[in-house]
N, C-alpha and C positions, 0 to 999 in steps of 0.2 A: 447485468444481462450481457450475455457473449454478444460481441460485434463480429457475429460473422453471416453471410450470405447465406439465404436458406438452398441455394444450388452446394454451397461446399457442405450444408448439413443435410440435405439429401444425402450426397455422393457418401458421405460417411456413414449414415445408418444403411446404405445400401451395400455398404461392406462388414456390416453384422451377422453373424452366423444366426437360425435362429431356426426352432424345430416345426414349426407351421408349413403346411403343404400346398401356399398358395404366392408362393415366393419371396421376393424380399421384403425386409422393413420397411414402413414408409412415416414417414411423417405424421401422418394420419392415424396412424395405429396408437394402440394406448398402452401401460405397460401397470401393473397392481402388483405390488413390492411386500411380500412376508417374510417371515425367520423364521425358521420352524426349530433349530439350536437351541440349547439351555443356556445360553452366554446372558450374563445381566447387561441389562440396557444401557449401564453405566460404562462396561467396560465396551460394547460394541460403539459408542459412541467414540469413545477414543481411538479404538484400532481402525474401525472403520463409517468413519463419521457420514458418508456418503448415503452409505446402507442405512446406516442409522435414520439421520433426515429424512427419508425417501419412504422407511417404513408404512405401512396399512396407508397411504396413500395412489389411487391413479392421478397415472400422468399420462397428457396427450404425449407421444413424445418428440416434437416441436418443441413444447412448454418446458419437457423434462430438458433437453440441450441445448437451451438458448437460455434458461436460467437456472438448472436447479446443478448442472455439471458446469465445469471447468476446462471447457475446451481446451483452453489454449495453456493450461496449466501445465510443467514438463511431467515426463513421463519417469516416474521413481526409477533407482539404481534395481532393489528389489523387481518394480515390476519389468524390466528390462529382464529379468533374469527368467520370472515366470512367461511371461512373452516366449523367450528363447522355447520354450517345451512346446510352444505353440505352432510356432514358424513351419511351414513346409519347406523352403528353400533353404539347401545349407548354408551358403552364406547371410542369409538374414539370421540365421540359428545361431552361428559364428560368429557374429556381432552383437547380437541381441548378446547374449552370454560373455561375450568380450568388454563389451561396457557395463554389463549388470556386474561382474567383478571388478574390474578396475577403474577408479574414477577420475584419473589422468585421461583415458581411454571416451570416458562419460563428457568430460570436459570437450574434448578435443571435438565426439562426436555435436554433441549440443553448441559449439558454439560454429558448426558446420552446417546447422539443419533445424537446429532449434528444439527438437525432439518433442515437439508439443503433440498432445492428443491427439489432436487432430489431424495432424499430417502423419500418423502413425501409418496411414496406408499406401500414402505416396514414399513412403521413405523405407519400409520393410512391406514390399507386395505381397509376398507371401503367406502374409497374416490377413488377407481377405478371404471373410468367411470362414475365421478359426478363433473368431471373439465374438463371445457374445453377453447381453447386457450385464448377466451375474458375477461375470469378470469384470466387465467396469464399476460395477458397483462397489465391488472389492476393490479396485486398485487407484481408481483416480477422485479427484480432490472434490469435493462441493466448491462452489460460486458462492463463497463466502462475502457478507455486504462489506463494501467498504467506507469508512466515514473522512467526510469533509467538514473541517469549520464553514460556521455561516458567517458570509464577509457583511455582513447589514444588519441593523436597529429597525424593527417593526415601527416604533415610533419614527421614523423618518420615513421608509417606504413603502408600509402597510402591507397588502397581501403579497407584496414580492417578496424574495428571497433570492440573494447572490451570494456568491459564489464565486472564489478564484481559482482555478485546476490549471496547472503546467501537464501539454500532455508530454509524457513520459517514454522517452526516445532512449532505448540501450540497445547495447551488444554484449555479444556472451564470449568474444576475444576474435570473431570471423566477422566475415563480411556483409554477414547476416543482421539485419537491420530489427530491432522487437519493439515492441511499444506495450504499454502499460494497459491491463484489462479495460479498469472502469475508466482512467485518464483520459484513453482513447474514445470511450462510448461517448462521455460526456462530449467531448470538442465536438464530439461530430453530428451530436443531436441539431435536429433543424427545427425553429420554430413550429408548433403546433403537435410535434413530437411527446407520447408521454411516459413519463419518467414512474417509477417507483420508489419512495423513499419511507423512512421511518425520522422523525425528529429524537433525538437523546438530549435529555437537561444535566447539562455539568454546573450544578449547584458552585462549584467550587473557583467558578470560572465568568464572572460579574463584575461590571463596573462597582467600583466603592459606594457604597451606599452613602457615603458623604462625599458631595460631588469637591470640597475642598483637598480635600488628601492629594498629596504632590502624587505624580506617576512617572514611571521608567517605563516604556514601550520597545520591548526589544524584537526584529526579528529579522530574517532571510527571506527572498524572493515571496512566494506564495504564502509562507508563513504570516506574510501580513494581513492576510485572509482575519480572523479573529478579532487583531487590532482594530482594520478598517469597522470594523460591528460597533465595538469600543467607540471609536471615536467620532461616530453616527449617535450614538448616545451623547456624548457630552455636547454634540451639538442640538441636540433634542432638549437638555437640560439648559445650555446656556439659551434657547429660545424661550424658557420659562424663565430667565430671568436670574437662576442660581450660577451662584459665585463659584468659579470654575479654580481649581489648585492649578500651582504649577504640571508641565507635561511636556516628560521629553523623551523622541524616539530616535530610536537608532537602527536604521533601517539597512540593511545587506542586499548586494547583490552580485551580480557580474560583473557588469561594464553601467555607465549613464544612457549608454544608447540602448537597451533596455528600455528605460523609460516607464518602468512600473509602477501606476498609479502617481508617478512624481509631481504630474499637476493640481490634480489631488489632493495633494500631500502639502504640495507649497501654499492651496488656497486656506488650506486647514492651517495652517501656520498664520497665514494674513489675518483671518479669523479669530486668531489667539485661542482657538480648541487647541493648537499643539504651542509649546512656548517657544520649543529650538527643534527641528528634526538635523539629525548629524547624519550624510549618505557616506558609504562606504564599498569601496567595490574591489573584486578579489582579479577583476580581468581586465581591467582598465589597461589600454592602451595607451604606452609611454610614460605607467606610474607602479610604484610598487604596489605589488598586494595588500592588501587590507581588507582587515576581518572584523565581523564585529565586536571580537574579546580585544582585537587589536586597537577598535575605536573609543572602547571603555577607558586604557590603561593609555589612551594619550593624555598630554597635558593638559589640552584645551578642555578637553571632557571629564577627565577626574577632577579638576576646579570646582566642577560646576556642579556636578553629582557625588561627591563625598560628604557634602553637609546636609544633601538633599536625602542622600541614605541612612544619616543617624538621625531624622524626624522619625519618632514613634509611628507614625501614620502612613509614612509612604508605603505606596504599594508599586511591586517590579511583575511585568507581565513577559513571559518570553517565549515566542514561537518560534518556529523552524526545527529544524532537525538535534536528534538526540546530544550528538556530539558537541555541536553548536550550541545547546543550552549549558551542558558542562560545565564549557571553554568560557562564557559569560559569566557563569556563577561563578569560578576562582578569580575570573578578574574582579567582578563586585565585592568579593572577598579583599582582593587586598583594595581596593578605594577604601574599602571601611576595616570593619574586624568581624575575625570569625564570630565573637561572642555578638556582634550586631546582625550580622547577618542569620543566623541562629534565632535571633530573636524576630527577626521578618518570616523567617522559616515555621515557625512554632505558630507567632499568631495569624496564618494562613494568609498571609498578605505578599506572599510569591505565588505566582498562579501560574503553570506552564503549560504549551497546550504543543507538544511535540512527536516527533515520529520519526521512525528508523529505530535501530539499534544501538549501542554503545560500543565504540572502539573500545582495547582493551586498555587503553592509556590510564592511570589510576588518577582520579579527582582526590581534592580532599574534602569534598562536599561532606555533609552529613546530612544522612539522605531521609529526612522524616517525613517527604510529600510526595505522592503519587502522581503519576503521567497518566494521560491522554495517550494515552497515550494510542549417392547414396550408396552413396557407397563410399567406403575408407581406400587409399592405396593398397595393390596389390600388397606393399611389403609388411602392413597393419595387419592383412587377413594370416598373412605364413604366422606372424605372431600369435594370432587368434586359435589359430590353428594346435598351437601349443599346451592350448589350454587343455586341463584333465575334463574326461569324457565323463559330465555327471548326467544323473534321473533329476528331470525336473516334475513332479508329480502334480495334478491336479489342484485344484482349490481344498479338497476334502470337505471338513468340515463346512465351509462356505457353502458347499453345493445345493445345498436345498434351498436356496431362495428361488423363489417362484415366481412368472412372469407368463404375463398374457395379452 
């Protein structure tokens, strides 16, 4: 769900063009989504996944722009360019067309303004009342769900369910501050608030079913999220009694002043749920950096864990980000051997549960398991200005979606 105020989503559907003769949109109005095209449903899904979703459905549209669109999602190079045919003012024309071609130009813009939907109207005026909803359905993005590990064992805390979210605080190279869609909603939900979710079973992603089998607990900040579930289990288990394997975590973060989960972590240690947790931190104050591939390949920790990884049984579990599991897999690589590691690989006893992308750095993993996976200076516009004078035409075929 967009976190944003229903006065900034008035003001925006209040600057929708729209052919009704009783003035403008409102919140209140509802909107019934058809194709009338021969395009198959397969391919409309792809080019334009928005239209698609939205299909033979009404929407209030409140309901439709607070969940079913992507406010705050940037605005395409493309539609920057169809925009431009739209604009009344020549300098929003001039811009719009100046960053839909260049994306040095896109850059510079967005990391000035943001360039989100939403503020489409505060940042190019001119485009009030020259868009209207069939245009957005063509050009901007659905409010796709996003997924969180569950940081807790129902057998330990029954109909609850936690959760760890870092909210997600960037910039795009200005001075302009963004935050993260659902990161954001989540932190700021208040008691008694309700949420919408769907549960997903990653079969592949379970404590050992034999509670003896040694474990490796790898992760980064929030990525402990999963683990903590994990180790909510073994203490569920060692409360029945069953004989617990060795377990050992290796935990990343910034700094110790942090302090994430760390009391936590150290009672679970007293406990003997974890046998040795090893912290490592990449921002520590008045220490070198240190990473968790870095914490693998010390001495103190390949002693300890290179006999523990040629047990046929052990299982290695590792959260946090893409990169970051990589960078842990060649160092477990060299503690042991590729052909043992290969063989943790094969009999599904790595279990990764990560997120982002891959740097292009080349692993030598072998990869047989699946993841989880407003204006610019005068001297910008003389440049704009340069640009060749093209026809931006219409939607065309697009046109016949119908709304009411």
């Amino acid at each position: 769900r967009n976190v944003i105020s229903l006065e900034e989503l008035q003001s925006f559907v209040s600057h929708l063009s729209s052919s009704r003769d009783t003035g403008n949109l409102t919140l209140d109005d509802h909107i019934y989504v058809s194709f009338d095209e021969d395009i198959p449903r397969s391919e409309l899904a792809v080019s334009l996944p928005l239209l698609h979703g939205s299909l033979g459905q009404l929407f209030p549209l409140d309901y439709f722009f607070e969940n079913q669109v992507a406010l705050e999602a940037p605005i395409s190079m493309q539609a920057c360019l169809d925009l431009s045919g739209l604009a009344s003012g020549a300098k929003d024309k001039a811009i719009l067309k100046g960053i839909g071609y260049s994306k040095k130009e896109y850059e510079n813009m967005s990391s000035l303004y943001g360039m989100k939907w939403i503020d489409v109207f505060k940042t190019f005026p001119s485009l009030s009342k020259r868009i209207n909803l069939d245009f957005l359905l063509c050009n901007m993005k659905m409010n796709h769900p996003r997924s969180y590990s569950i940081a807790s064992c129902k057998d330990i805390v029954g109909s609850e369910l936690h959760m760890v979210v870092g909210r997600f605080i960037y910039s795009r190279g200005g001075s302009k501050i963004e935050v993260g869609v659902c990161s954001n909603f989540l932190t700021s939900v208040e008691p008694g608030d309700k949420i919408c979710f769907k549960l997903d079973r990653v079969v592949s992603f379970h404590h050992p079913l034999d509670p003896s089998c040694p474990i490796i607990f790898i992760c980064t900040g929030t990525g402990f999220a999963p683990i903590r579930g994990l180790l909510q289990k073994r203490m569920y288990l060692q409360s029945r009694g069953e004989k617990l394997g060795p377990a050992y975590l290796i935990f990343g973060s910034r700094s110790s002043s942090e302090g994430l989960f760390h009391d936590e972590i150290m009672d679970l240690q007293n406990q003997s749920i974890i046998t040795k947790v090893y912290f490592c931190y990449s921002r520590e104050k008045g220490m070198k950096r240190e990473y968790t591939m870095d914490k693998l390949k010390s001495k103190s920790v390949g002693q300890i864990l290179s006999p523990i990884l040629e047990d046929p049984n052990t299982h290695i579990f590792i959260c946090g980000s893409a990169n970051m599991a990589e960078g842990c897999k060649d160092a477990l690589i060299e503690l042991s051997t590729q052909d043992c590691f290969d063989a943790i690989t094969k009999d599904g006893r790595l279990h990764c549960d990560v997120f982002g992308a891959l740097c292009s750095k080349k692993s030598n993993i072998k990869r047989h398991q699946s993841y989880r996976l407003t204006d610019l200076v005068d001297d910008e516009l003389d440049d704009l200005a340069d640009l060749p004078d093209l026809d931006f035409p219409e939607l065309g075929k697009f046109r016949s979606a119908k709304f009411r």
